[in-house]
N, C-alpha and C positions, 0 to 999 in steps of 0.2 A: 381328466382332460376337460371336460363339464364344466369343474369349478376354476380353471386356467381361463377356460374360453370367458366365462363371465366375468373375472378380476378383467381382461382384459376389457371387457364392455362398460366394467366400472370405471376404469380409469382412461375412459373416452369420456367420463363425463368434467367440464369444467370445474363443478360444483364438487363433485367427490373427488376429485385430483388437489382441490385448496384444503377443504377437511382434512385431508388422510394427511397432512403437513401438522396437525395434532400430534403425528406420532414423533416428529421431531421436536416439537415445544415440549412434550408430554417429556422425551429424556434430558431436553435446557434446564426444565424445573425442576426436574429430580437428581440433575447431577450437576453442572460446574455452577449453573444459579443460583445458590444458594440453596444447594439440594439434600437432602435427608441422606442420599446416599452419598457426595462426598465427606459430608461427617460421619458418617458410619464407618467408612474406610478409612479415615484420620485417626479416628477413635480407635480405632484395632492396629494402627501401629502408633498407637500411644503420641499420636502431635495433635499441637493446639492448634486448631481450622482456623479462627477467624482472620489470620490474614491472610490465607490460602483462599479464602470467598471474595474477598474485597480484592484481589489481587487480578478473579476471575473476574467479579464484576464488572471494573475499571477496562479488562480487555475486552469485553464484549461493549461494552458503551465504544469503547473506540472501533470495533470493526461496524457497532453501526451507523457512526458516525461518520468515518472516511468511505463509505461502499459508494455513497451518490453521489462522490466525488471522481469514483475509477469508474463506473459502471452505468454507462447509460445506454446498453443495446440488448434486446431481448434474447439474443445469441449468449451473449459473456453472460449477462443474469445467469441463465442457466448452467453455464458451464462452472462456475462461481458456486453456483447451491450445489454441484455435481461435487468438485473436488471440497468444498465446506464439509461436507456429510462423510466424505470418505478421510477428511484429517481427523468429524471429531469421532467416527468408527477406529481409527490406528489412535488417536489418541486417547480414545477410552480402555482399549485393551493394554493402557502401560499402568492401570491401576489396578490388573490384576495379577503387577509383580510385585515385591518389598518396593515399601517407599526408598527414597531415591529424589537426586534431583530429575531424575527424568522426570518425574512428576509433577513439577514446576514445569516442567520444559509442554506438556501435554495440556497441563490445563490451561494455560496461558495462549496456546494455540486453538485448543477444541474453543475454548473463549470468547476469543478473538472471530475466527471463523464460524463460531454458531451467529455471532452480529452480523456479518456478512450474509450468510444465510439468510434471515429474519429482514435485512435490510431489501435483498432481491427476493422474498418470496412480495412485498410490497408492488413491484412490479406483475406479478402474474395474477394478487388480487382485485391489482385496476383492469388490467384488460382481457380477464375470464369471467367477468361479473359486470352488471350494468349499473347504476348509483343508488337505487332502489334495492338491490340484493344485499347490497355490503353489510348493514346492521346484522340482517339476520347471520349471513356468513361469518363475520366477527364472534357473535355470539356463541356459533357452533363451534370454532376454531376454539376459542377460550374453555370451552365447555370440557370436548374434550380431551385438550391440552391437561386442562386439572383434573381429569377422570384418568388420565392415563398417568399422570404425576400421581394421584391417590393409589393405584393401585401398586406403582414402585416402590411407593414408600410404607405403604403396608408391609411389602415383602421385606422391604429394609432393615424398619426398626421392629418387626418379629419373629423373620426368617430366617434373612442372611441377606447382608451387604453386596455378597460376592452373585450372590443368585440374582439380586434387583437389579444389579448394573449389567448381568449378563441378559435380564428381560428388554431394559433400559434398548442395549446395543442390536439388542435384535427389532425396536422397535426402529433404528434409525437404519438398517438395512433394507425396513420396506417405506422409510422415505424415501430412501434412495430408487427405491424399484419406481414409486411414484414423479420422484424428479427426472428422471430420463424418460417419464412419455409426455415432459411436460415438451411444449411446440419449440421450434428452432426460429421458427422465421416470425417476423410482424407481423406477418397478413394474418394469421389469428386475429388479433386484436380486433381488425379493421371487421372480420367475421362477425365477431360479437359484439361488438361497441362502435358499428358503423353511424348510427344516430346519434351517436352522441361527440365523435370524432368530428361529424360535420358542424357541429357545433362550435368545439372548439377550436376551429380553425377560424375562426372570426371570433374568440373570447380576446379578450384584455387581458393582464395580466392583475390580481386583484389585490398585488402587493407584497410586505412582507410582514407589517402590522399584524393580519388579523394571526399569523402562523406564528407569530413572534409571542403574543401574548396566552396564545395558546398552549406553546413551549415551557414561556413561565409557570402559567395553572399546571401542567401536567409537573412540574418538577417540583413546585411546592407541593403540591397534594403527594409526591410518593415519598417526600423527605419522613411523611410517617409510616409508608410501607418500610424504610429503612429501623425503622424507631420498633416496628413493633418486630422486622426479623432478629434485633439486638437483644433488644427489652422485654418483649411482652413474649414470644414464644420460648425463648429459656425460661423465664418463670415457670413454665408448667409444661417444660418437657419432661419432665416424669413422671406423666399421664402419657405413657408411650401409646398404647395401643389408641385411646381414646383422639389423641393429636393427630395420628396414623389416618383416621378413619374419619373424623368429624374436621379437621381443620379449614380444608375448602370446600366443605360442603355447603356453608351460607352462600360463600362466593357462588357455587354453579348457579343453585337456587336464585337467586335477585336474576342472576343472567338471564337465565330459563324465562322468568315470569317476561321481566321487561322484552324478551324476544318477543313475545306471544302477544302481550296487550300494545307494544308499542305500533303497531301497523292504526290500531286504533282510537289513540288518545297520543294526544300533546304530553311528554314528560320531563318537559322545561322544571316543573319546581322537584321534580326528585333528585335533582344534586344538593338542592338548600335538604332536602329529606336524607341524603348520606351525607351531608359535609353533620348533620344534628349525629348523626347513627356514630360517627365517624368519633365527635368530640364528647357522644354521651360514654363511647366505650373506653376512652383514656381516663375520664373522671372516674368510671368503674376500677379500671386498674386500681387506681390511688388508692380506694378508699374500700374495696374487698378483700377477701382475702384470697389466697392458696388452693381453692380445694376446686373442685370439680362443675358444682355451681355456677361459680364464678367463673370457668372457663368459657362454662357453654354462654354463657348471659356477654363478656368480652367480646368472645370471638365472632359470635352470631352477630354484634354490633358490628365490629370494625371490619369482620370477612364481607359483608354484605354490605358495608360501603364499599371498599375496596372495587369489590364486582360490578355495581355502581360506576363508578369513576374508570374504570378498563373498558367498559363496552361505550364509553362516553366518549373518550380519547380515538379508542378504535374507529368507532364509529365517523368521526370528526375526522381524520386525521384520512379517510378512505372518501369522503368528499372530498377533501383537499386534495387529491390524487387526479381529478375533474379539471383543478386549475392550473395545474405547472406539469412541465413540459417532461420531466423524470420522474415518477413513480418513487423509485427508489430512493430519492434525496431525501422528500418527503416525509416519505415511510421509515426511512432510517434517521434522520433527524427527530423527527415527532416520536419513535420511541426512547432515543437515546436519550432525553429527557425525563423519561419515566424511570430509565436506567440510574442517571443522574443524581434524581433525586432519591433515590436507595440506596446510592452509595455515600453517600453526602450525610442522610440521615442515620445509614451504619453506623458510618464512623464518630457521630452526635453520639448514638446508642451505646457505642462501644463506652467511650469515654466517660459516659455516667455509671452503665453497670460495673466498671471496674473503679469506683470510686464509691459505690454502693447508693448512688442519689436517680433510682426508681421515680421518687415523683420529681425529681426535676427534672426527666424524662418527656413525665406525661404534661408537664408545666410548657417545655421545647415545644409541644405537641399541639398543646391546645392555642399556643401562638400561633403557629403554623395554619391551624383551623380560622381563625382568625382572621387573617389574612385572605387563605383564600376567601372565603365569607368578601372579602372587598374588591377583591380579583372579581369574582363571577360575574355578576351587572356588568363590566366593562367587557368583558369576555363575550358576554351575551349578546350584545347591542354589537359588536367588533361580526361576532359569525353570523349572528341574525342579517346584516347588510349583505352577506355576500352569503351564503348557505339558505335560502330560502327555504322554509317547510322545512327543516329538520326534527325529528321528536324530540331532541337534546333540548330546542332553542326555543323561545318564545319571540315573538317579530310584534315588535309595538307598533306598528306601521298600520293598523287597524283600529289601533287605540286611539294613533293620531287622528285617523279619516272622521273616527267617532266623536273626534273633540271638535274638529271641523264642523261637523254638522250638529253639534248642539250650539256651537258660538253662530252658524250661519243661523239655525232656530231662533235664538233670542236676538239676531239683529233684525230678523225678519219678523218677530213678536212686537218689535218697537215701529215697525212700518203701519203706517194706515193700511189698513189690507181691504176696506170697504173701497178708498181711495183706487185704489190698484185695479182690485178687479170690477170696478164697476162696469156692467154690458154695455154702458155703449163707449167707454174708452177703450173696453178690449177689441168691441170690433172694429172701431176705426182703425185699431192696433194691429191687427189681423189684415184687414186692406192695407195697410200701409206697406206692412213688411210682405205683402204675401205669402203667408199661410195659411197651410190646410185645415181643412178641419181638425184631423187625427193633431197637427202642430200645433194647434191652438189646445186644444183639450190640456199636449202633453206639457205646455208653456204655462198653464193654469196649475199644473200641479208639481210643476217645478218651484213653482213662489210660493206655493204652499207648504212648499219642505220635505215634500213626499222625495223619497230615494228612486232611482233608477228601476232595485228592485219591485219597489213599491208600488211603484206608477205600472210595471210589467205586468204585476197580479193585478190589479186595478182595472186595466183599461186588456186586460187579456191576453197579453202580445210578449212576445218568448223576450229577453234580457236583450239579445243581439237586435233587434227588430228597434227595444226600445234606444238604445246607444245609437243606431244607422238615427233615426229622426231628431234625438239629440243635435245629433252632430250638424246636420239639417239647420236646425233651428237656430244654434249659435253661428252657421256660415250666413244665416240672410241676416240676421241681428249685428253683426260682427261685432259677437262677442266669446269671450272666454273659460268663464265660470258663472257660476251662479249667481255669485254675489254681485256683478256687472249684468247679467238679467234681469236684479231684482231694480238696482235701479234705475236702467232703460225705464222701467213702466216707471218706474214713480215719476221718471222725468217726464214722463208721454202725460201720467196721470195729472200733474201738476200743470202742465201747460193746457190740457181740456178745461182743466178746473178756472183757470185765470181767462178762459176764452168766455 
């Protein structure tokens, strides 16, 4: 009774009610997504998967691509995740009959309605979390999405097929327990995201630019997640157990880390740091060999990009949740793109391993890198405008203010400055415009090039203090900037000097 009472205290909580939805992703990757355990089950009644995956694929990009088109009330969201979980529970249990078309008929559904799913759990990530949680929630969701996908697949390819998809189903039985104590009504939302609700009731809309070119990066970047489920993990799937247990494990790892240090560092260049990770582990393909070695030195590169660019997207893709008015359109657009580009790249993959052209694989691949390499800069400058302070992004807009005020430096280096501030031009300059003392000081060390901050350590006085007399200053002056301060005086100086 004890342990009832407190699942039930656990799942009052926001934050562990979007987690425990791990246990759903956890049996998408180990079964109709290209999961260890629908080929285990293929394999034991002797048929060839790979267009049984690609077929899953293709339905799951389309349920998360039409969901933000039916679904924009937080009532249907959930009733939606309700019946999604309870088709792919009946549709998982037709894999433990002889194949069959019914089988087709099930995965094509679980498929289909696991995108639906995934498209409205989008909605209950934006308004059970505030814009500041999402990274780290992403990360946890991803984390143990593939901890619970490692340990099916353990079971899989060492145990039994039949056992991992019966663990598989029982983990989507306590999504389900989770998704019906998710809320019925909005006013949730408005409980936990009141601050920020008020906000966007007066946002703009910020386009479709910057989600557009974001679309593309996430599609070109996963055309190599499709390239390495074709190409690179059948090569060394006969390292069963090793693949079983080591495969996603770079992947949690980078997640893990970047959860932890992102609150505290800027990690704008670690995507140029996986897109290197990303294009050193295809050239490793090429040019290693077969054996075990080589797996772990591949995998470790290209998993740990991979992880990299998912908590990038995620991350990215849950601010964007902040600007448009549906969640779930969002949410389910911005991944079917990831989807996209894995099926796209599949079917590149398929087409060279069965022609036997491996490096012109990794060749497809390292274009692709390429490319994004050209995409990012535009990407960056695109969310940097509208995603302020993101860890993902770097914001040149400082870089600018920096260039400002070293070109204001050297035009103010070429000014007569004995001219300028000579005592008795400043005071008459002082009577003329009516200025205080504290305004005269902070007028003097404005010409001098000194910053806002600068002048505030200087003369003692907190940042706000010094901005309130700024503003002061330039209303008796009527002036604007700096640079029209500087030559007020010189005009005031030049006309004393001629007197």
């Amino acid at each position: 009774m004890k342990g009832v009472l407190n699942l039930i205290a656990l799942l009052r909580n926001d934050r562990i009610k979007l987690i425990s939805f791990s246990l759903f992703f956890g049996w998408l990757l180990a079964v109709p997504f290209e999961g260890q355990v629908l080929y285990r089950l293929l394999e034991l009644s002797d048929i060839e998967g790979s267009m049984h995956t690609v077929i899953a694929v293709f339905a799951h990009f389309l349920g998360l691509i039409v969901s933000g088109f039916l679904i924009n009330r937080q009532y249907v969201a959930k009733m939606t995740m309700v019946i999604a979980t309870v088709i792919c529970i009946l549709g998982s249990l037709v894999f433990f009959l002889s194949f069959s078309m019914l089988w087709n008929l099930a995965l094509i559904n679980v498929a289909f309605f696991s995108g639906m799913f995934v498209a409205c759990w989008g909605w209950f990530f934006k308004y059970y979390t505030r814009p500041g949680q999402r990274l780290a929630i992403a990360a946890e969701v991803l984390i143990w999405s593939n901890v619970m996908m490692i340990f099916i697949n353990v079971i899989a390819n060492n145990v039994s097929a039949v056992l991992a998809l019966s663990v598989a189903i029982v983990g989507l039985l306590m999504a389900l327990l989770v998704t019906f104590s998710l809320d019925d009504q909005e006013r949730s939302s408005e409980k936990v995201n009141i601050d920020f609700d008020n906000i966007n009731q007066n946002k703009s809309t910020i386009g479709l630019k910057p989600i557009v070119i974001l679309g593309l990066f996430i599609f070109i970047i996963t055309i190599n997640s499709g390239l390495m489920y074709q190409v690179v993990n059948p090569a060394f799937s006969h390292f069963t157990l090793l693949t079983s247990y080591f495969w996603a494990l770079p992947y949690i790892l980078v997640i893990l880390i970047i959860r932890n240090i992102a609150p505290k560092t800027n990690m704008a260049y670690i995507l140029y740091v996986a897109l290197a990770m990303l294009g050193i582990s295809y050239i490793l393909f090429m040019v290693l060999d077969i054996s075990i070695a080589s797996y772990l030195l591949i995998n470790t590169f290209m998993l740990g990009a991979f992880g990299v660019f998912d908590l990038f997207w995620w991350s990215i893709l849950g601010k964007f949740l902040e600007h448009y008015k549906n969640p779930i359109k969002v949410w389910g657009i911005g991944l079917s793109m990831n989807v996209l580009g894995i099926l796209i790249g599949g079917y590149v993959g398929a087409v060279y391993v069965g022609e036997g052209e491996y490096i012109h694989a990794s060749i497809v691949a390292l274009a692709v890198i390429c490319t994004a390499i050209l995409i990012l800069p535009i990407l960056n400058n695109q969310l940097a405008n509208t995603l302020k302070g993101h860890v993902f992004l770097y914001d040149f807009a400082p870089d600018r203010e920096m260039a400002k005020e070293i070109a204001l430096t050297k035009e103010m280096a070429l000014t007569n400055e004995k001219e300028i501030l000579q005592e008795s031009n400043m005071l008459d300059f002082k009577q003329d415009y009516k200025l205080t003392d504290r305004e005269m000081e902070i007028t003097e060390l404005l010409v001098r090039g000194y910053t806002y901050k600068a002048i505030a350590k200087t003369l003692f006085i907190s940042e706000n203090t010094m901005k309130y007399h700024a503003k002061n200053i330039y209303q008796k002056l009527n002036v604007k900037s700096k640079m029209e301060l500087i030559r007020l005086l010189s005009r005031n100086s030049n006309s004393e000097n001629k007197q």
